[in-house]
N, CA and C atoms as an extended XYZ file, in Angstrom:
459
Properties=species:S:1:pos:R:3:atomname:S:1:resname:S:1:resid:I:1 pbc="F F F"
N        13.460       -3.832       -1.688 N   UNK     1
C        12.057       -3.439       -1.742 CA  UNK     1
C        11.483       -3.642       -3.137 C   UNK     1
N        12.502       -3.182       -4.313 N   UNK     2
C        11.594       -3.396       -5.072 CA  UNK     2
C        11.136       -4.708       -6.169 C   UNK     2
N        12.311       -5.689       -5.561 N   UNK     3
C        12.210       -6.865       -6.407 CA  UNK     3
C        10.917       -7.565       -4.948 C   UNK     3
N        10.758       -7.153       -3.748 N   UNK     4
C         9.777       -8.111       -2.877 CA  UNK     4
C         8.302       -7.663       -3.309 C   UNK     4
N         8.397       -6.115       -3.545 N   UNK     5
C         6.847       -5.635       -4.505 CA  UNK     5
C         7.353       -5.391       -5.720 C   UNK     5
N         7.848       -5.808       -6.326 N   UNK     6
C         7.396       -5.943       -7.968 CA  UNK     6
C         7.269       -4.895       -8.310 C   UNK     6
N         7.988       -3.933       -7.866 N   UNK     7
C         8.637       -2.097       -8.311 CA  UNK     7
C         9.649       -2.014       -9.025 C   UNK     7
N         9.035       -0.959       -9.781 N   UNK     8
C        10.235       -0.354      -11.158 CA  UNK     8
C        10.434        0.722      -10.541 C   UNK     8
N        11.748        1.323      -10.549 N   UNK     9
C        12.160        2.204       -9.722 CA  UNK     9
C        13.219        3.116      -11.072 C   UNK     9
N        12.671        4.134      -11.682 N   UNK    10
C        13.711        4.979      -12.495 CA  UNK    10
C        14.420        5.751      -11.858 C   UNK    10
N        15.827        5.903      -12.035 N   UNK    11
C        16.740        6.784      -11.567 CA  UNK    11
C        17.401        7.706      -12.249 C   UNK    11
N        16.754        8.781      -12.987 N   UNK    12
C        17.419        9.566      -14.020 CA  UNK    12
C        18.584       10.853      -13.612 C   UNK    12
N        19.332       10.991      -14.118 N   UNK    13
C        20.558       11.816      -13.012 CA  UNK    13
C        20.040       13.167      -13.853 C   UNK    13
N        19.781       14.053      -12.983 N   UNK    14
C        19.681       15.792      -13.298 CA  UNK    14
C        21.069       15.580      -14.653 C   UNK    14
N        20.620       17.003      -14.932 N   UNK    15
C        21.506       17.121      -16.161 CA  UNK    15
C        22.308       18.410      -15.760 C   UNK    15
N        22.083       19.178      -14.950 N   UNK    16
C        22.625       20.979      -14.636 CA  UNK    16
C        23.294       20.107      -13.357 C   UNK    16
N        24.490       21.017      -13.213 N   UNK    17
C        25.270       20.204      -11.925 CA  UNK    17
C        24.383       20.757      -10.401 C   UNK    17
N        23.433       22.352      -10.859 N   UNK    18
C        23.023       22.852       -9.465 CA  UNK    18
C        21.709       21.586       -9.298 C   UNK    18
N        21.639       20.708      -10.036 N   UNK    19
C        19.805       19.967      -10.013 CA  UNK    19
C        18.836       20.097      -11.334 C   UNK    19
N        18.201       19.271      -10.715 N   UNK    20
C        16.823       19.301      -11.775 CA  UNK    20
C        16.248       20.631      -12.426 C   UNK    20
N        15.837       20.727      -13.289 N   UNK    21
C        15.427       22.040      -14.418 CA  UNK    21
C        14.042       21.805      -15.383 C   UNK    21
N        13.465       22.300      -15.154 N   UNK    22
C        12.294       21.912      -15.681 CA  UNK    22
C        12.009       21.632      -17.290 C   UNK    22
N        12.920       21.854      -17.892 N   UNK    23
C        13.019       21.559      -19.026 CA  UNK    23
C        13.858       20.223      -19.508 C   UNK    23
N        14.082       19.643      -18.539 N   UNK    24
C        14.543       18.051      -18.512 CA  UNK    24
C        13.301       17.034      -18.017 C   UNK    24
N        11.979       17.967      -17.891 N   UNK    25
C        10.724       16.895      -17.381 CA  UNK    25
C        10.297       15.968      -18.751 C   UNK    25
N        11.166       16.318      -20.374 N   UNK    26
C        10.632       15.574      -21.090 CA  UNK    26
C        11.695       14.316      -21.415 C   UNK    26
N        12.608       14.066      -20.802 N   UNK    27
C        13.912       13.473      -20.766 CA  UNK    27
C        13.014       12.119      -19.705 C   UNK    27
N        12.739       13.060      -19.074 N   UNK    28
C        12.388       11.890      -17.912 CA  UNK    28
C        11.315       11.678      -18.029 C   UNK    28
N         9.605       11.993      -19.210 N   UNK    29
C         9.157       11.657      -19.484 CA  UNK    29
C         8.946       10.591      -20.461 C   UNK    29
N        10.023       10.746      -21.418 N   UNK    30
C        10.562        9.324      -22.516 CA  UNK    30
C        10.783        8.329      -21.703 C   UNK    30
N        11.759        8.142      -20.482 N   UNK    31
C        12.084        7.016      -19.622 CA  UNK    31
C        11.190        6.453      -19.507 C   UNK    31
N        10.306        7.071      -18.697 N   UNK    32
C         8.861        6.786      -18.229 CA  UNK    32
C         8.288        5.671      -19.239 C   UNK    32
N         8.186        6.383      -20.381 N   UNK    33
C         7.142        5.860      -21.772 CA  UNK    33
C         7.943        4.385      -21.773 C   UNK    33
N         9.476        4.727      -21.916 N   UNK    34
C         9.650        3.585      -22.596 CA  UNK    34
C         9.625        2.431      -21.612 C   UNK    34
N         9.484        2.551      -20.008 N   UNK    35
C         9.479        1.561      -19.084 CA  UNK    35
C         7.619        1.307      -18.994 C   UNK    35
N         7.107        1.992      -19.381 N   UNK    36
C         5.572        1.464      -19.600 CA  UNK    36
C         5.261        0.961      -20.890 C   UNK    36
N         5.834        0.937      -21.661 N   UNK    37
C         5.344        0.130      -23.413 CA  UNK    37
C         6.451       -1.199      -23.343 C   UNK    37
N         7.596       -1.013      -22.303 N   UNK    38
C         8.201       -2.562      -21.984 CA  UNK    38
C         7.907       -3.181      -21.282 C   UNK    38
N         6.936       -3.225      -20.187 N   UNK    39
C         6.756       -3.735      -19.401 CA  UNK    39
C         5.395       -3.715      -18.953 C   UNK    39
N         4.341       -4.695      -18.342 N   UNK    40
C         3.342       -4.070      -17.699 CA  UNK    40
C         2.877       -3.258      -16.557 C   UNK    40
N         2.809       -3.136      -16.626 N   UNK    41
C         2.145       -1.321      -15.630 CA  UNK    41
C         1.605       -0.845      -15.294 C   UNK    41
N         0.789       -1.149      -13.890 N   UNK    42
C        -0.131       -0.579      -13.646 CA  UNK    42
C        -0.283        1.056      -13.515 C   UNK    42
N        -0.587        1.953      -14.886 N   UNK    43
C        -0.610        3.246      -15.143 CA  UNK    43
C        -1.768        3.707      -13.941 C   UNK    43
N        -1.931        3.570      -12.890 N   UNK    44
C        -2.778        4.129      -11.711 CA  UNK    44
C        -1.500        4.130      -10.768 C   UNK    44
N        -0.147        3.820      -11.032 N   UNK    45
C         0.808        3.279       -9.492 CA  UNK    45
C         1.977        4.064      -10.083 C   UNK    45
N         1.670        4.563      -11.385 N   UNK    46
C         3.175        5.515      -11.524 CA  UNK    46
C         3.311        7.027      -10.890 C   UNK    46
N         4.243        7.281      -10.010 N   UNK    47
C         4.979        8.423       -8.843 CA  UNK    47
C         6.029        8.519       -9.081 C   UNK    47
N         5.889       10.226       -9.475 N   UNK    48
C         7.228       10.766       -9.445 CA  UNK    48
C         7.527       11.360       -7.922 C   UNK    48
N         9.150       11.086       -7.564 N   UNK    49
C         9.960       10.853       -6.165 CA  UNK    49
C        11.263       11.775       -6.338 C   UNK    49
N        10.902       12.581       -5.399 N   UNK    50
C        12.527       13.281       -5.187 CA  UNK    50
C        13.311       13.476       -3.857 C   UNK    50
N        13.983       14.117       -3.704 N   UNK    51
C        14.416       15.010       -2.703 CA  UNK    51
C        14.940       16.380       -2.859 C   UNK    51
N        14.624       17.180       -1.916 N   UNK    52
C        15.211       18.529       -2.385 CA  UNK    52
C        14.588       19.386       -3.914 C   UNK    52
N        15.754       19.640       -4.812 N   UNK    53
C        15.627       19.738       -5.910 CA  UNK    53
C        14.533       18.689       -6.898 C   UNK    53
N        15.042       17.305       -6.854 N   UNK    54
C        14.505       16.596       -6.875 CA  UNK    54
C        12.711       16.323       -6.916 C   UNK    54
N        12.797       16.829       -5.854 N   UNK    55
C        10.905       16.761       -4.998 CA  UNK    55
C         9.952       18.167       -5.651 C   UNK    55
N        11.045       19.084       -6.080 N   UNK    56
C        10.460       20.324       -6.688 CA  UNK    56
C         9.824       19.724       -7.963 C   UNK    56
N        11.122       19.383       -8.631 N   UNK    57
C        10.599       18.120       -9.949 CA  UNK    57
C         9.393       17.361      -10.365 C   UNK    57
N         9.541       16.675       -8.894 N   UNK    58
C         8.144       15.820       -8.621 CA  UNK    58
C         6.711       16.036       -8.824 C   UNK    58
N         7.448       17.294       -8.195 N   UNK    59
C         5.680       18.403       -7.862 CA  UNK    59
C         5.836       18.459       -9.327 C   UNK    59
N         6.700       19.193       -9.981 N   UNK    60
C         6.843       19.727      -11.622 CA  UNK    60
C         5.756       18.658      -12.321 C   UNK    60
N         6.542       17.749      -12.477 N   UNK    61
C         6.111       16.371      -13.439 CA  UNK    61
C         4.727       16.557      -13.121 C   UNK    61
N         4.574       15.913      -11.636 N   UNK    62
C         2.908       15.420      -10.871 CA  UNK    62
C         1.431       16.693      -11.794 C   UNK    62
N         2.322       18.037      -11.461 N   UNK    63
C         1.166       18.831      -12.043 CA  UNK    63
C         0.823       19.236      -13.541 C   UNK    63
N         2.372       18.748      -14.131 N   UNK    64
C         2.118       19.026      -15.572 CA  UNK    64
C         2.011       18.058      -16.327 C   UNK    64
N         2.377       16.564      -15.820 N   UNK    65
C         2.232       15.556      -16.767 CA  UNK    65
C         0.969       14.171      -15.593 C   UNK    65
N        -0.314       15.003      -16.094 N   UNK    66
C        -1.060       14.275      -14.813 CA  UNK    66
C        -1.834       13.256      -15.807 C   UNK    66
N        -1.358       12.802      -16.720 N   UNK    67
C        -1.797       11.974      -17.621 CA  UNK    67
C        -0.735       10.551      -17.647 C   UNK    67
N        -0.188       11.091      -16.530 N   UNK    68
C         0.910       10.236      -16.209 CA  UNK    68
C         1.570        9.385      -15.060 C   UNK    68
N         1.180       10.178      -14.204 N   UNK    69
C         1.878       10.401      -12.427 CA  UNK    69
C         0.385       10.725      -12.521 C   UNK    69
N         0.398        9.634      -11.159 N   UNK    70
C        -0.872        9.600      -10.352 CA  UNK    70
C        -0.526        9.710       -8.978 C   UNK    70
N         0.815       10.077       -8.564 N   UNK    71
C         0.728       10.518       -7.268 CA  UNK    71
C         2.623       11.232       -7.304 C   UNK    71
N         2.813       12.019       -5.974 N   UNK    72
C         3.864       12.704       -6.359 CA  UNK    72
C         4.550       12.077       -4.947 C   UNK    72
N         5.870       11.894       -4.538 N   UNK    73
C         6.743       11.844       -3.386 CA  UNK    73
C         7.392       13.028       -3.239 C   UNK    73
N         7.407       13.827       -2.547 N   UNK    74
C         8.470       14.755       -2.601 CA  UNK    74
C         8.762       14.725       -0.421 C   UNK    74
N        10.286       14.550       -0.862 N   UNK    75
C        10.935       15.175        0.481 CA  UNK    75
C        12.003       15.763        0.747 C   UNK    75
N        11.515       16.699        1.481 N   UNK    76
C        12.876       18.078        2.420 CA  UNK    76
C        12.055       19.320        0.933 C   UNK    76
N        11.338       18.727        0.468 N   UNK    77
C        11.216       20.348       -0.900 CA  UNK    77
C         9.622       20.983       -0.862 C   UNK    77
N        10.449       22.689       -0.855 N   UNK    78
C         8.992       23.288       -0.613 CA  UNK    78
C         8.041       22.850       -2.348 C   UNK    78
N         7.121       23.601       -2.360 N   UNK    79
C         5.995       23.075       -3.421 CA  UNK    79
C         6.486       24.412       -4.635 C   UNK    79
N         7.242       25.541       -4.498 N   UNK    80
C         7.809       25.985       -5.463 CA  UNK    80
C         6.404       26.968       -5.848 C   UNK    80
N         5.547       26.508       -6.699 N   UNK    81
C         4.550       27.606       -7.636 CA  UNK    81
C         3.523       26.956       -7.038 C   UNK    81
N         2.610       28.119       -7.011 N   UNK    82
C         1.314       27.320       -6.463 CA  UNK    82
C         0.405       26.405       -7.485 C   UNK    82
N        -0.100       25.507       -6.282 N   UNK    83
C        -0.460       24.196       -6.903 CA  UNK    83
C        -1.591       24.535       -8.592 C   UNK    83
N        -1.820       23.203       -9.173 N   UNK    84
C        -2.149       23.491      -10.306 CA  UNK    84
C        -3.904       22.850       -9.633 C   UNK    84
N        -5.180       23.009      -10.103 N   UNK    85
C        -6.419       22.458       -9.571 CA  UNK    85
C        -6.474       21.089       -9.435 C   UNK    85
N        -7.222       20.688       -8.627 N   UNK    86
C        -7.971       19.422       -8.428 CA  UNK    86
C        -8.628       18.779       -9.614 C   UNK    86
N        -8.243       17.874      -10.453 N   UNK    87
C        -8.926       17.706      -11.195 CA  UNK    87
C        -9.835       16.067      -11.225 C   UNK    87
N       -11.131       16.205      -11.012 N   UNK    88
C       -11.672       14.560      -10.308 CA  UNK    88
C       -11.166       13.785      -11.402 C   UNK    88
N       -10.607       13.538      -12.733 N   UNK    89
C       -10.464       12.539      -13.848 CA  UNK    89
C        -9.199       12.402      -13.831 C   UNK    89
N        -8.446       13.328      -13.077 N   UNK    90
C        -6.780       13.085      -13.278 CA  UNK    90
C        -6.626       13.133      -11.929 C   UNK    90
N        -6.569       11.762      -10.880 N   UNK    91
C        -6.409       11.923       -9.689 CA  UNK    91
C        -4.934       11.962       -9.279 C   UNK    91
N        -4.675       12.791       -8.194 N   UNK    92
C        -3.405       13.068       -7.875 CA  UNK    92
C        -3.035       13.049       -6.388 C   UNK    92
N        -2.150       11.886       -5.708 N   UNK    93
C        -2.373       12.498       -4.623 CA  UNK    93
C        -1.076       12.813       -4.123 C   UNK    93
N        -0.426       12.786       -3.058 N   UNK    94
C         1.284       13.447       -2.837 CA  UNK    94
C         1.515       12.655       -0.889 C   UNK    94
N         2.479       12.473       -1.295 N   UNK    95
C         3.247       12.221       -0.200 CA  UNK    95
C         4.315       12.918        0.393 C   UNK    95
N         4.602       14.192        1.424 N   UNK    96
C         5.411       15.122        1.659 CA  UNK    96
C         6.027       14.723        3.291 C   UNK    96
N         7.323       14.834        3.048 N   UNK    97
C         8.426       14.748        4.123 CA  UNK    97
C         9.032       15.949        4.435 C   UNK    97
N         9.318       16.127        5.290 N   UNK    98
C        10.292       16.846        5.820 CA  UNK    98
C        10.940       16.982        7.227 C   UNK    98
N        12.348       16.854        7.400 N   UNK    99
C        12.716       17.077        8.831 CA  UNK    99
C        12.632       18.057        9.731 C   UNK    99
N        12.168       18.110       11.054 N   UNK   100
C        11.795       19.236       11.461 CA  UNK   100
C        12.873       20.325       11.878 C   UNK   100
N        14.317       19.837       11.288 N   UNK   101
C        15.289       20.746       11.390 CA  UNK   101
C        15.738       21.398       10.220 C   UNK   101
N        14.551       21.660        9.250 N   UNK   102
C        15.245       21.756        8.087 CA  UNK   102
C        14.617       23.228        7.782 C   UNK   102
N        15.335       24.441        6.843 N   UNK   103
C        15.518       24.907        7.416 CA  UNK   103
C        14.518       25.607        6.379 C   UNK   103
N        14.215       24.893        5.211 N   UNK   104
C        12.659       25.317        4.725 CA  UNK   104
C        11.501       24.689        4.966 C   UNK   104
N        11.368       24.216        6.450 N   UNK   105
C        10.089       23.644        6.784 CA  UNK   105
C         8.755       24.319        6.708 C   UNK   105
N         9.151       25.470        7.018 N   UNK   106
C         7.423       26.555        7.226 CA  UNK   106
C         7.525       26.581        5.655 C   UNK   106
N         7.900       26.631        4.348 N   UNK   107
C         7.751       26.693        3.021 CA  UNK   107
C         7.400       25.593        2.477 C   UNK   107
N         7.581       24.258        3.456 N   UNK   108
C         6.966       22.847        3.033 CA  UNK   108
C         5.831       22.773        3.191 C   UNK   108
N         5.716       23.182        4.688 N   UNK   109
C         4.477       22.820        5.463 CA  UNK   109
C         3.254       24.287        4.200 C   UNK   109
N         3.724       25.172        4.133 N   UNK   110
C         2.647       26.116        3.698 CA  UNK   110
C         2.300       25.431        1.770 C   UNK   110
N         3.178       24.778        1.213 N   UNK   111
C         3.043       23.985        0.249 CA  UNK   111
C         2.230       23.051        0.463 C   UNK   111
N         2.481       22.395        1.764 N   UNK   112
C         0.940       21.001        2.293 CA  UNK   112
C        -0.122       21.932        2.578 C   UNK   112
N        -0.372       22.979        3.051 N   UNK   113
C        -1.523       23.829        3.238 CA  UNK   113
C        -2.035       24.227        1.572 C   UNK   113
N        -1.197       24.650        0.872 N   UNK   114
C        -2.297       24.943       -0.533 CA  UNK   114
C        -2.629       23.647       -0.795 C   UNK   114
N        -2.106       22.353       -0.843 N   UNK   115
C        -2.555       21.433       -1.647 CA  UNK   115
C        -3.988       20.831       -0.713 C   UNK   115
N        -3.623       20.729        0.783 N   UNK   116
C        -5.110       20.729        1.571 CA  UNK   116
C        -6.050       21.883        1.065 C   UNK   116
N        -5.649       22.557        0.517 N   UNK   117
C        -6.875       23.939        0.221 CA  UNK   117
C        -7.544       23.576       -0.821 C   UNK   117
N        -6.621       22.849       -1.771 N   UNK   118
C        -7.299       22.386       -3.251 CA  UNK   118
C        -8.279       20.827       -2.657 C   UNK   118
N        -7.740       20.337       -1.695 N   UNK   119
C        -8.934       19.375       -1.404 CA  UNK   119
C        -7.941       18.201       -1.890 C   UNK   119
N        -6.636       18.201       -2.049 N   UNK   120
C        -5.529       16.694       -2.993 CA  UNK   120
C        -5.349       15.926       -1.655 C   UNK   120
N        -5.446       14.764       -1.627 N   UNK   121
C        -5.010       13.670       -0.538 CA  UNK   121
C        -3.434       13.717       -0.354 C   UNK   121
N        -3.167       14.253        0.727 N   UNK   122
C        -2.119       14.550        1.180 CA  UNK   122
C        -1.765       13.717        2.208 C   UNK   122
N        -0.308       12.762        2.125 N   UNK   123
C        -0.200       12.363        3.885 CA  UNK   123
C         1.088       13.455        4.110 C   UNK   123
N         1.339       13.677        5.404 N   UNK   124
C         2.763       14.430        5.394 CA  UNK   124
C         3.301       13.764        6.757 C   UNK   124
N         4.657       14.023        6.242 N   UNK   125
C         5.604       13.309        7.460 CA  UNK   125
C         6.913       14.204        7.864 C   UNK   125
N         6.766       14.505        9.154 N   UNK   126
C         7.852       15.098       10.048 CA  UNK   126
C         8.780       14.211       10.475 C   UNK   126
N         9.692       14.155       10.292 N   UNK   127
C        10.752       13.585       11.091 CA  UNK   127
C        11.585       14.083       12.346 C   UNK   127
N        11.424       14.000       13.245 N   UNK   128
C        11.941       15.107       14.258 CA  UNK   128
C        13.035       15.010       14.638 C   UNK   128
N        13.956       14.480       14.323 N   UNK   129
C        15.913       14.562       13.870 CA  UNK   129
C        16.248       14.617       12.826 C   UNK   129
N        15.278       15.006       11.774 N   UNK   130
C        16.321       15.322       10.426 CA  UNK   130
C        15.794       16.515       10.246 C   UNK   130
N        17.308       16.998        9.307 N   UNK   131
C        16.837       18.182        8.410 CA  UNK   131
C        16.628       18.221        7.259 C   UNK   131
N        17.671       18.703        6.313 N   UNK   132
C        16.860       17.921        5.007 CA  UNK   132
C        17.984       16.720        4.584 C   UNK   132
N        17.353       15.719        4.700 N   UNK   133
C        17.733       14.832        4.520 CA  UNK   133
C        16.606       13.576        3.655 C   UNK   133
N        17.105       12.391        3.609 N   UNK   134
C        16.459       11.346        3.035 CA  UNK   134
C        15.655       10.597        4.367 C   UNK   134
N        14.327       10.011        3.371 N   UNK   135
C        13.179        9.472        4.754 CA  UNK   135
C        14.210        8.345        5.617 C   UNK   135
N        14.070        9.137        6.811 N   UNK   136
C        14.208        7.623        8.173 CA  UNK   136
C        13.262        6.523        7.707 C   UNK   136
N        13.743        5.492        9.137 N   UNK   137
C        12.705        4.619        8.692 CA  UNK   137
C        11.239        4.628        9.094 C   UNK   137
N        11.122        4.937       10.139 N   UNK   138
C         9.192        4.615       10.299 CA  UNK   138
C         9.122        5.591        8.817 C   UNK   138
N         9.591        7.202        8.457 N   UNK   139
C         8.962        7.971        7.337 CA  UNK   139
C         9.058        6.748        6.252 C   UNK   139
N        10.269        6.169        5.839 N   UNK   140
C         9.884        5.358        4.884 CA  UNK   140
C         9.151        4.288        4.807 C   UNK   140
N         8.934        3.790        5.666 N   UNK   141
C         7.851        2.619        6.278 CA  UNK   141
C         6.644        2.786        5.543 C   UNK   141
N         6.371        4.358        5.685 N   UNK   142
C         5.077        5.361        5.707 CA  UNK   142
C         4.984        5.464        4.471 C   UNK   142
N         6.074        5.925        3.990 N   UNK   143
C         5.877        5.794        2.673 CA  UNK   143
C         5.571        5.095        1.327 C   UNK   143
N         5.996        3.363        2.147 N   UNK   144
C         5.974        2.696        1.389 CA  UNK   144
C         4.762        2.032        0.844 C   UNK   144
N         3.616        2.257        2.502 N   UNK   145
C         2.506        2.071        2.619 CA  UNK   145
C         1.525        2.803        1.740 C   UNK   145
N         2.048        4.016        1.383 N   UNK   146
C         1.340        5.349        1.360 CA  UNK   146
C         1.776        4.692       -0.484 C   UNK   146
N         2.415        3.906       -1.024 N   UNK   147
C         2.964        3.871       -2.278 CA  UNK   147
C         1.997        2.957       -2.940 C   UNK   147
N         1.920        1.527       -1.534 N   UNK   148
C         1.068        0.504       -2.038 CA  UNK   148
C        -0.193        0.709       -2.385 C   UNK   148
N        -0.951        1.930       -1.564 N   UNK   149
C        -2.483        2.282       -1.712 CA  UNK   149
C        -2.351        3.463       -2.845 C   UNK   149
N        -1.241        3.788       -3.610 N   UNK   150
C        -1.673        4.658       -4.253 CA  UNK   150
C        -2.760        4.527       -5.475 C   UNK   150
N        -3.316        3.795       -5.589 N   UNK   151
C        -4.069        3.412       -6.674 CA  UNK   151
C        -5.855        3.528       -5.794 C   UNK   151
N        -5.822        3.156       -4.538 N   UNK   152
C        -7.017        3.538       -3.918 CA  UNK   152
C        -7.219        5.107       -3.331 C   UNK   152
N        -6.199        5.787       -3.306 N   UNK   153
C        -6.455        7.063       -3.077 CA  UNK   153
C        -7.578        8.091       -3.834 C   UNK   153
């Protein structure tokens, strides 16, 4: 996928063996920097992507570094703290998964309800044989779509 669209894809490994920690969002903010001052970049198409732990992250980064991440992936992970505002100059929008066997779904789904409350372009995707797991394919299909327009959102 990402050599057929011309995607940079960072893979930074958590540093705590339980997962991601929010005080590693500036670890993985240097990555970031240094894959946008090497390369060109369309700074409207950079998304932070997780799972689980991971996707908590996402949300992390998406709301605190929105000078940065213009859209968030998170899947199988609830939204953690409630969302940060709508802001029209720092657009943000999110892409949320989850399997419908999983077993913090009503904490996902009520995480897609605050961010519909703030008015953020939300798509969300159920998978109805997974739990928490990584996107199937139509979800990733969805996603990938949902990746290409992130710049028209």
């Amino acid at each position: 996928f990402c050599e057929a669209t011309r995607t940079i894809l960072i893979g930074p490994k958590a540093g705590a063996a339980e997962g991601w920690i929010p005080s590693e969002a500036d670890g993985i903010g240097q990555d970031v920097a240094r894959v946008t001052a090497d390369y060109a970049i369309d700074k409207a198409r950079v998304v932070a992507h997780g799972l689980g732990r991971g996707g908590q992250m996402a949300y992390f980064l998406g709301f605190t570094a929105r000078d940065t991440y213009r859209g968030v992936a998170a899947v199988g992970a609830p939204l953690g703290t409630p969302p940060r505002e709508n802001v029209a100059t720092q657009p943000l929008s999110f892409f949320v998964a989850a399997g419908a066997k999983d077993a913090e779904l009503k904490d996902i789904e009520a995480g897609k309800a605050a961010l519909d409350a703030l008015r953020f372009p939300v798509t969300y995707r159920v998978m109805p044989d997974a739990g928490r797991e990584y996107l199937d394919g139509p979800a990733f299909d969805e996603f990938l779509r949902w990746l290409d327009a992130i710049d028209r959102l």
